[in-house]
N, C-alpha and C positions, 0 to 999 in steps of 0.2 A: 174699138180699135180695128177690128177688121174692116170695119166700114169704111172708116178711115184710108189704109190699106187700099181697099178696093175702088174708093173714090180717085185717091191719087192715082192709079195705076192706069183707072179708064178715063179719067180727066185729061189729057195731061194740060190743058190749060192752064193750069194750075204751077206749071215750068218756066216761072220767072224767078228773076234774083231776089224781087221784095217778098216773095209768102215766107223766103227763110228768117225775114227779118223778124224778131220777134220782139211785143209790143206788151211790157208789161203795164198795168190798169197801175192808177196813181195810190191805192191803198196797199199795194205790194212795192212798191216803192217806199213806203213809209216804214216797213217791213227791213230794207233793206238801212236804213238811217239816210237815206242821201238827201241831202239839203237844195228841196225843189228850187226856192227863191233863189240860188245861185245860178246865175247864165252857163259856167263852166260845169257845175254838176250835173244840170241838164243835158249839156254834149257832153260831157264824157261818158254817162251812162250809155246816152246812146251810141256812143263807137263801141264801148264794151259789148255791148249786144249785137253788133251791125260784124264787128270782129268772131263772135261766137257764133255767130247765124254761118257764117263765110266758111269756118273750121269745121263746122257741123257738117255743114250740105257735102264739102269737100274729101272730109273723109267715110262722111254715110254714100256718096259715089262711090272712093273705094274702094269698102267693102261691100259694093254691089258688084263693081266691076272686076274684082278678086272670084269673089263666087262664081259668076259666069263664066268665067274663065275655066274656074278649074272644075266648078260642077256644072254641067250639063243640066240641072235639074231646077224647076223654076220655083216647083212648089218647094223642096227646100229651102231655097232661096227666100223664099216667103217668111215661111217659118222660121229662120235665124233674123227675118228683119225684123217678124214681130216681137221677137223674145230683146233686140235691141231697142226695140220700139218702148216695150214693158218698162226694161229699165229705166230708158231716158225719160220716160212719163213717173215711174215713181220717183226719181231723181229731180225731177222738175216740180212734181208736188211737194217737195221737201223744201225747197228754195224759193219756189213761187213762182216759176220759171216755164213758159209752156212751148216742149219743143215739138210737140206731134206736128203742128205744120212743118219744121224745120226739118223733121226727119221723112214726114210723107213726100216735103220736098226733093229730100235729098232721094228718093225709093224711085224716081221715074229719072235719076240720070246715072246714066251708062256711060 
């Protein structure tokens, strides 16, 4: 996670709209019941994702931009990202769901 963290921070390449996008593998889809062969269950999954990616980055800015604001302090700042980071990664291993890009995304915008 810190690598993580540290990658996104000194990367920022990485500061496009698609890394939030997140791209679940076809066996957690199966996970999920959505019925592949369907043309509409295909896009609508992916609006659902393309929509959650958008909500994520938007509010993980923020509570970046919140922080900075009122603390001065970067390595705190750090340390509540990772402990949101924490959650949304065991939160995403429950579901199947991987948001560490979405979140390391969201970690480099102010």
């Amino acid at each position: 996670m810190v690598n993580l963290l540290v990658e996104k921070l000194i990367n920022p390449i990485h500061m496009n709209i698609f890394s939030g996008v997140m791209l679940v593998p076809i066996n957690e889809l199966i996970m999920y019941r959505v019925r592949l062969t369907t043309f509409i269950g295909r896009y609508a999954l992916l609006t659902v994702l393309i929509i959650a990616s958008m909500v994520g980055y938007f509010c993980g800015g923020l509570i970046a931009g919140v922080l900075t604001m009122v603390m001065h302090a970067p390595l705190l700042k750090l340390l509540v990202m990772g402990v949101v980071n924490m959650v949304l990664v065991s939160i995403g291993a429950k579901y199947g769901v991987n948001f560490q890009d979405l979140w390391g995304w969201a970690l480099v915008q102010k």
